[in-house]
C-alpha positions in Angstrom: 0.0 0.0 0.0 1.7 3.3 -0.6 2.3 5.8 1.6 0.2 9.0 1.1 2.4 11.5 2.5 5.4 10.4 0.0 2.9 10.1 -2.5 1.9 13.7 -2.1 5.3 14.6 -1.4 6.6 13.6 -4.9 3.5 15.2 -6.5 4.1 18.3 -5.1 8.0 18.2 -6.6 6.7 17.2 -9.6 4.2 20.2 -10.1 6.9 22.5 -8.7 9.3 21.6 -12.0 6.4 21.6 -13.9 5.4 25.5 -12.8 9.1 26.8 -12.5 9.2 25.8 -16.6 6.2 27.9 -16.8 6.2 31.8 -17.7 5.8 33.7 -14.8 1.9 35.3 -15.5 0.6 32.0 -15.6 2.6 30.4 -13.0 0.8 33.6 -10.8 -2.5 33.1 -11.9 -2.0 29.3 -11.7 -0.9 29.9 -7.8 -3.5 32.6 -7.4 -6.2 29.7 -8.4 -4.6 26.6 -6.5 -4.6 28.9 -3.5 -8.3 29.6 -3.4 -9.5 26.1 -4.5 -7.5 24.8 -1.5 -8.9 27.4 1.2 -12.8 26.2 -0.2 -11.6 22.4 0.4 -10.3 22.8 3.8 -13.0 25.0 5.1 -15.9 24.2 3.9 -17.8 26.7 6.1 -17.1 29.1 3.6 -19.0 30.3 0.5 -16.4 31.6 -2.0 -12.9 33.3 -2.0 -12.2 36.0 -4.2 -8.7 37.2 -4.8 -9.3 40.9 -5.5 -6.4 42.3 -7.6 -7.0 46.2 -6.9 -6.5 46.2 -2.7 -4.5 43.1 -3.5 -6.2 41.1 -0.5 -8.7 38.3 -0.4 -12.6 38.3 0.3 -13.9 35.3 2.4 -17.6 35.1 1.5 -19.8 33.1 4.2 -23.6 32.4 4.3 -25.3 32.4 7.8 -29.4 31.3 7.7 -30.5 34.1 9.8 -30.6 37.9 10.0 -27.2 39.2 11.6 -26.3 42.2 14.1 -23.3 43.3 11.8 -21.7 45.5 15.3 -21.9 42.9 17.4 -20.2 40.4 15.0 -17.6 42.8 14.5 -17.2 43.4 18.0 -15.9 40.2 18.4 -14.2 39.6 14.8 -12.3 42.2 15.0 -10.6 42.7 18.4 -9.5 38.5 17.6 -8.1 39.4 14.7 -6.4 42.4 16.4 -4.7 40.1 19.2 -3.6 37.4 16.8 -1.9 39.9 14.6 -1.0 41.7 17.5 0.7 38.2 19.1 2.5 37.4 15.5 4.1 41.4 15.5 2.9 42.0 12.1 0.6 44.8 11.2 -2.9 44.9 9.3 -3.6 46.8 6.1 -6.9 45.8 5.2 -9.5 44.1 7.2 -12.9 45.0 5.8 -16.1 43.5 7.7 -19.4 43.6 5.8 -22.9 42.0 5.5 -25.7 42.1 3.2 -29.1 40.6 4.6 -31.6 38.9 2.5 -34.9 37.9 3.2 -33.8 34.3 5.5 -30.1 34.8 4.6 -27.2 36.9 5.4 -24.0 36.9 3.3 -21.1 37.9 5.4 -17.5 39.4 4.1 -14.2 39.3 5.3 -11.4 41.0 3.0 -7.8 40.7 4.3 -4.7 41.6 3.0 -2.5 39.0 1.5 0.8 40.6 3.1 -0.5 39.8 6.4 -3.3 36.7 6.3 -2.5 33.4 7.3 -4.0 30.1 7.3 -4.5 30.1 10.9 -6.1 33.4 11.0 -8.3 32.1 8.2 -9.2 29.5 10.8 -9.4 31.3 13.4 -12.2 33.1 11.8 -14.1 29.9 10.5 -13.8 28.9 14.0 -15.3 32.1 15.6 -18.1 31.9 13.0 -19.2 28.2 14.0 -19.2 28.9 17.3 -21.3 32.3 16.9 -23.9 30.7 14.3 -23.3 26.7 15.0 -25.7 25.3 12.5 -26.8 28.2 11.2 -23.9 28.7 9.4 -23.8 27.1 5.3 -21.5 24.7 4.9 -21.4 21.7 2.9 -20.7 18.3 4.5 -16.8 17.1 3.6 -15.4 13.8 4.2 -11.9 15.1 4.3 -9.8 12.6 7.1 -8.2 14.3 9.2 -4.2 13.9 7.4 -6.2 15.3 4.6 -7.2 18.4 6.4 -3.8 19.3 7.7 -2.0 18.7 4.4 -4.7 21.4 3.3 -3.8 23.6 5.7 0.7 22.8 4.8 -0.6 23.5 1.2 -2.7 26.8 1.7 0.3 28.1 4.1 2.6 27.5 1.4 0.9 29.0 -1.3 0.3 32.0 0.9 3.7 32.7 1.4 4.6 32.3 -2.3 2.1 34.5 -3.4 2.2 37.4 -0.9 4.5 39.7 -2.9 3.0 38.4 -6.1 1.2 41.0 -8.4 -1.4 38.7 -10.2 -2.7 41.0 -12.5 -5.9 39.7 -12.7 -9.7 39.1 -9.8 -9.9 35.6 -9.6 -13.1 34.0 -7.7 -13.7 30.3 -6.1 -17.1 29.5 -5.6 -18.3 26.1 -3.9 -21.6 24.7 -5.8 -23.3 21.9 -5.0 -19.9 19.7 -3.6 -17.9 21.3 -6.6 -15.2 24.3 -6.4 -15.8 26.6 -9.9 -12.9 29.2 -10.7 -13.3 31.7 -12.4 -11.4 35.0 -14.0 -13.5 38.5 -12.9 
């Protein structure tokens, strides 16, 4: 039976001589993409992730099933997000809280910048949100194991760092429908 991890491991090194043959706008782009899909696989709590070229930070789209207090949420979002930055001695350029309510529906937005995001901080804020909205918060059911789910989080790390003095020159948006991840140029 073969190992997972070495399979993986040799995959990656693979792809990796396979991009660094690759002119550099579509080795960006091709990051830019990899980066979102793997956020929307390993937290399935969110919606969609847009990379958004002009403020050069991500949006974090989630869906909650009820009306939402958007000062109270931020009240707690924010000062958490504060302390963890604050913890890790780097500094904050964007972080942009907003909600639109619909009629049974709210569609909450995060947009950080990519100098300063991590993939713990993007957990940190899935994991505020279950615990503020527990099953009112959209999601779709994953059966990710659990080495799955950390190799996620190795991967989205990664690409984070490779990618955080990028200039992808284009908006780039990962939507999750129905169990599927669509990517597409904005």
């Amino acid at each position: 039976m073969p190992n997972n991890s070495l399979d993986r491991t040799e995959q990656k090194r693979g792809l990796t001589t396979v991009f660094n043959n690759l002119p550099n706008d579509v080795r960006r782009g091709s990051d830019g993409v990899d980066l979102l899909t793997s956020i929307l696989m390993r937290y399935s709590e969110l919606g969609a992730v847009h990379y958004w070229y002009e403020q050069h930070a991500l949006k974090f789209t989630f869906m909650i099933k009820q009306q939402i207090d958007l000062a109270s949420l931020e009240d707690i979002l924010r000062p958490a997000l504060e302390f963890y930055h604050h913890l890790e001695g780097q500094k904050i350029r964007v972080l942009e809280i907003t909600c639109r309510n619909e009629e049974n529906v709210s569609v909450l937005t995060i947009v950080r910048d990519l100098e300063s995001v991590s993939q713990r901080e993007v957990g940190l804020i899935v994991e505020l949100l279950k615990r503020k909205f527990g099953k009112q918060l959209v999601y779709d059911e994953t059966n990710l194991a659990d080495e799955e789910l950390a190799f996620q989080e190795e991967v989205i790390s990664q690409m984070l760092t490779s990618i955080k003095f990028m200039d992808i020159q284009r908006n780039v948006i990962a939507l999750r429908d129905e169990g599927r991840v669509l990517v597409f140029n904005n």
